[in-house]
C-alpha positions as a Markdown table, in Angstrom:
| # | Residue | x | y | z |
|---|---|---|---|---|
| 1 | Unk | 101.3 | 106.6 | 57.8 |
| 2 | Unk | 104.2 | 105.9 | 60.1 |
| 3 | Unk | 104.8 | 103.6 | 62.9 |
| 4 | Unk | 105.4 | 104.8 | 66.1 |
| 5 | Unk | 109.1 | 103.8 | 67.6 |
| 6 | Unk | 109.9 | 100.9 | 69.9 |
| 7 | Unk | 110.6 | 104.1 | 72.6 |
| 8 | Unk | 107.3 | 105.9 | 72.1 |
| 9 | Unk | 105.0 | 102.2 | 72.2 |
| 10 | Unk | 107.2 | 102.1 | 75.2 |
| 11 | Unk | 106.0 | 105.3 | 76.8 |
| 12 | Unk | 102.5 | 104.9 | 75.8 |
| 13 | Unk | 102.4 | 101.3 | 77.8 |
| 14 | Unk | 104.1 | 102.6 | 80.4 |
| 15 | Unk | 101.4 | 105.8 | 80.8 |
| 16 | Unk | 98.9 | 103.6 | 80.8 |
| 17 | Unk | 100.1 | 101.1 | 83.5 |
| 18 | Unk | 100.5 | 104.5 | 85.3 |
| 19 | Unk | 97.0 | 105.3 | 84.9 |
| 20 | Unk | 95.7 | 101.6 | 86.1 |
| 21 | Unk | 98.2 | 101.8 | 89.1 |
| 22 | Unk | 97.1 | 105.6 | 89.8 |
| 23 | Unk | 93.1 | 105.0 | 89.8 |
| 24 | Unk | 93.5 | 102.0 | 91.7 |
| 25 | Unk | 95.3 | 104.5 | 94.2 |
| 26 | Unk | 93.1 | 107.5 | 94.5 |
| 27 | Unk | 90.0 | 105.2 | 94.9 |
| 28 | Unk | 91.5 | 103.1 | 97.6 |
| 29 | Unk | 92.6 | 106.1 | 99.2 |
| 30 | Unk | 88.9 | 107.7 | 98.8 |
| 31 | Unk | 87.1 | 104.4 | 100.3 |
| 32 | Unk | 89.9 | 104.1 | 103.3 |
| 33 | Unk | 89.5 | 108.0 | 104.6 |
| 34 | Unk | 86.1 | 107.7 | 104.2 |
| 35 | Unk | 85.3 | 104.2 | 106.0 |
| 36 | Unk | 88.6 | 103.2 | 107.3 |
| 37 | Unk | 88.7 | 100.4 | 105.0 |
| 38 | Unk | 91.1 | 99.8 | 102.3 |
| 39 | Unk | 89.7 | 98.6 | 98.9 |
| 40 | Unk | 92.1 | 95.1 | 99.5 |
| 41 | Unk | 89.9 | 94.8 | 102.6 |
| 42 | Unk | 86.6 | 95.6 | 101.2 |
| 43 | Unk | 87.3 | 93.1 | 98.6 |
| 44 | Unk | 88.2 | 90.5 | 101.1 |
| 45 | Unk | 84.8 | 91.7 | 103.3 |
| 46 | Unk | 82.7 | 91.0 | 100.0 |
| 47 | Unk | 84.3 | 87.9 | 99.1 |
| 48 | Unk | 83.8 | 86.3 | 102.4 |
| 49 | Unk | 80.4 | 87.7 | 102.6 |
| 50 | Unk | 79.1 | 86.8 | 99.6 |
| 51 | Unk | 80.3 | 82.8 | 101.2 |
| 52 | Unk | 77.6 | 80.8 | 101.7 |
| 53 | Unk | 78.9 | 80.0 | 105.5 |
| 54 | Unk | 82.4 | 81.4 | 105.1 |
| 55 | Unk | 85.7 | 81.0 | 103.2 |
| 56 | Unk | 89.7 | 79.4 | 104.3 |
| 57 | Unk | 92.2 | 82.0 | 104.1 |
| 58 | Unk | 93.5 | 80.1 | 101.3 |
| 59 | Unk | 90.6 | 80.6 | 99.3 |
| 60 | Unk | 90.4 | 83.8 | 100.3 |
| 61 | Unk | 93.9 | 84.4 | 98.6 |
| 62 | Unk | 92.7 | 82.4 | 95.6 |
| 63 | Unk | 90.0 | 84.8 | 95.1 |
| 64 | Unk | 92.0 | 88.3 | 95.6 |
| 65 | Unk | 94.7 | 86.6 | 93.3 |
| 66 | Unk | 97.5 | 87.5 | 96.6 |
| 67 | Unk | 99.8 | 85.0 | 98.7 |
| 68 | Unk | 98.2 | 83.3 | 101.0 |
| 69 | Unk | 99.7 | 85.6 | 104.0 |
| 70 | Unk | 98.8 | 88.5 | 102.6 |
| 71 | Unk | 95.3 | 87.4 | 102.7 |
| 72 | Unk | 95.7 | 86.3 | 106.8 |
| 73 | Unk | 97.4 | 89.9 | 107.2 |
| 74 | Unk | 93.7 | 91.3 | 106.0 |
| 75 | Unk | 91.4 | 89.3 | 107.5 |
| 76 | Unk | 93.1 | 89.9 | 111.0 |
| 77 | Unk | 92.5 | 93.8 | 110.0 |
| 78 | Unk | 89.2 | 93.1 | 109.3 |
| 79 | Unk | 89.2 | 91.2 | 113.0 |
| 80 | Unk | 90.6 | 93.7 | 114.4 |
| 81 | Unk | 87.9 | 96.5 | 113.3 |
| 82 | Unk | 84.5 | 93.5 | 113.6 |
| 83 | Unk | 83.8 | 93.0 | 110.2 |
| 84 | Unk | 84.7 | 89.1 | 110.5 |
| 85 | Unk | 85.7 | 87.0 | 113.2 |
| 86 | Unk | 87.6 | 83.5 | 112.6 |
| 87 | Unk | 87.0 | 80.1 | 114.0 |
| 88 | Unk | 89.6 | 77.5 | 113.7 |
| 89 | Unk | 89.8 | 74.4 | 111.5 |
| 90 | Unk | 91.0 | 71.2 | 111.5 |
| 91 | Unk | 95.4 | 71.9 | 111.2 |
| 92 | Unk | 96.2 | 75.3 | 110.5 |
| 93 | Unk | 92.9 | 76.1 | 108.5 |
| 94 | Unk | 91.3 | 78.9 | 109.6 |
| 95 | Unk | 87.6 | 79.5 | 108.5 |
| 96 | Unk | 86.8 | 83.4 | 108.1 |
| 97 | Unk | 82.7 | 84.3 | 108.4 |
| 98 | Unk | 81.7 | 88.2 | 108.5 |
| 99 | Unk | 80.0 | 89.7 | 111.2 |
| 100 | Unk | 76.6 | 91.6 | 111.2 |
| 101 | Unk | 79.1 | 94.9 | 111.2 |
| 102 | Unk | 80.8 | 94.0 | 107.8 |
| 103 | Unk | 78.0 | 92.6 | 106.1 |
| 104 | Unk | 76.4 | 96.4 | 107.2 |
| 105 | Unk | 79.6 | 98.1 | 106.1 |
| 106 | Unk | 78.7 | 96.0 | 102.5 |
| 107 | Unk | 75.1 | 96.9 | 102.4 |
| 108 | Unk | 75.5 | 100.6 | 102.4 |
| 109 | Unk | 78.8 | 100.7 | 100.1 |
| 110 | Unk | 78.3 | 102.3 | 97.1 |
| 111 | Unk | 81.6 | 102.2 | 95.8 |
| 112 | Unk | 83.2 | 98.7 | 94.4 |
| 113 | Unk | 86.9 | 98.1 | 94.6 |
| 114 | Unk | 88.6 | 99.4 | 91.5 |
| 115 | Unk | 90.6 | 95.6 | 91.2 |
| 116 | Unk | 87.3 | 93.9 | 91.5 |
| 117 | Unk | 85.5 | 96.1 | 88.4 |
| 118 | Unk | 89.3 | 95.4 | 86.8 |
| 119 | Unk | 89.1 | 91.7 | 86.9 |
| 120 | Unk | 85.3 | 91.7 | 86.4 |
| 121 | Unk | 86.4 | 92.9 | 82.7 |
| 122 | Unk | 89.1 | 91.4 | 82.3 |
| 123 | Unk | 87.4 | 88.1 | 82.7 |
| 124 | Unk | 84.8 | 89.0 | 80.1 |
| 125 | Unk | 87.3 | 89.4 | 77.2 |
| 126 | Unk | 88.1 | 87.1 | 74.3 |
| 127 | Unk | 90.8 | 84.5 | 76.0 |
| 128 | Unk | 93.0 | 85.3 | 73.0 |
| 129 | Unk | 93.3 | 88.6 | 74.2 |
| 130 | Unk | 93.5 | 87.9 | 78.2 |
| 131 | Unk | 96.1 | 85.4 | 77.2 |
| 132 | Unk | 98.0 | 88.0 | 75.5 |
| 133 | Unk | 97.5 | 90.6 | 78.8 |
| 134 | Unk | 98.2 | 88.2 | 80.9 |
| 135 | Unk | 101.4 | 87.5 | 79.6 |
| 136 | Unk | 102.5 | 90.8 | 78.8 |
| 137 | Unk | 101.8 | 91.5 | 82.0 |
| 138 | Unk | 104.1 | 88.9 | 83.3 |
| 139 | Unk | 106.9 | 90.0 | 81.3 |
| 140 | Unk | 106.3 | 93.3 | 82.9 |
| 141 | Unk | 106.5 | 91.7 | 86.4 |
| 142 | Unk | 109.7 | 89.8 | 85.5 |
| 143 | Unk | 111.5 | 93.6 | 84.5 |
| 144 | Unk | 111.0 | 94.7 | 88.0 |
| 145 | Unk | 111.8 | 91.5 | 89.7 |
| 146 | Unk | 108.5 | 90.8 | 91.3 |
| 147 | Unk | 107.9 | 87.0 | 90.6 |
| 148 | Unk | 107.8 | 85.7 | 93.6 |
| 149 | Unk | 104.6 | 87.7 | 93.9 |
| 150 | Unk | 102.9 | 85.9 | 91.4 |
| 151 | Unk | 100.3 | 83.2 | 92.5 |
| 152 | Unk | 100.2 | 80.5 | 89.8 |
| 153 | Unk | 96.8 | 78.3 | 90.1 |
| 154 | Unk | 96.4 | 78.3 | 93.5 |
């Protein structure tokens, strides 16, 4: 039997990085016309939820794998619509707690984020082969030029 060409391995990984792109789209879109919440939020919502007492923005970002301002830029959506309020910290920490509203927003949701059932398996696979994803998936990243998206042990 032959081996498939460098060109159509090619087009086969780049369907099905379509496909993971395109699912986490339509579900996000789903969850945000029907709650006004985007899945990036509703992760955030759980994570900080699911905090025994709250969470720092930085951990917040830690948790959602995204740059520290990306995680401020949801949680003051999430302010903004009462699913969490913020109480300053010592310097410029800021401690995030949800309100009764979110953690009622969580108790009826049905639907979990597509990137949290993603990374829920992905953690559950042999480290060989999550090495091996991981950096493919870096290599993929560095093609497009989006590395100084990456969050490196933070």
């Amino acid at each position: 039997m032959r081996q498939p060409s460098n060109a159509a391995l090619a087009a086969n990984a780049l369907g099905h990085l379509r496909r993971v792109v395109h699912a986490i789209r339509s579900q996000s879109r789903a969850l945000e016309k029907r709650d006004q919440i985007t899945s990036a939020q509703l992760w955030a919502l759980k994570v900080v939820a699911e905090a025994e007492g709250g969470l720092l923005v930085g951990a917040i970002a830690s948790s959602l794998s995204i740059h520290k301002a990306n995680a401020g830029r949801l949680v003051d959506k999430l302010v903004a619509r009462g699913h969490v309020r913020t109480k300053k910290g010592p310097g410029r920490k800021v401690l995030v707690t949800a309100t009764p509203r979110g953690r009622g927003l969580l108790g009826r949701r049905a639907i979990v984020p597509a990137q949290v059932v993603l990374l829920e398996k992905l953690e559950r696979l042999p480290r060989g082969r999550l090495v091996t994803i991981e950096r493919s998936l870096a290599t993929l990243v560095s093609f497009v030029g989006g590395e100084s998206e990456l969050i490196v042990g933070s």
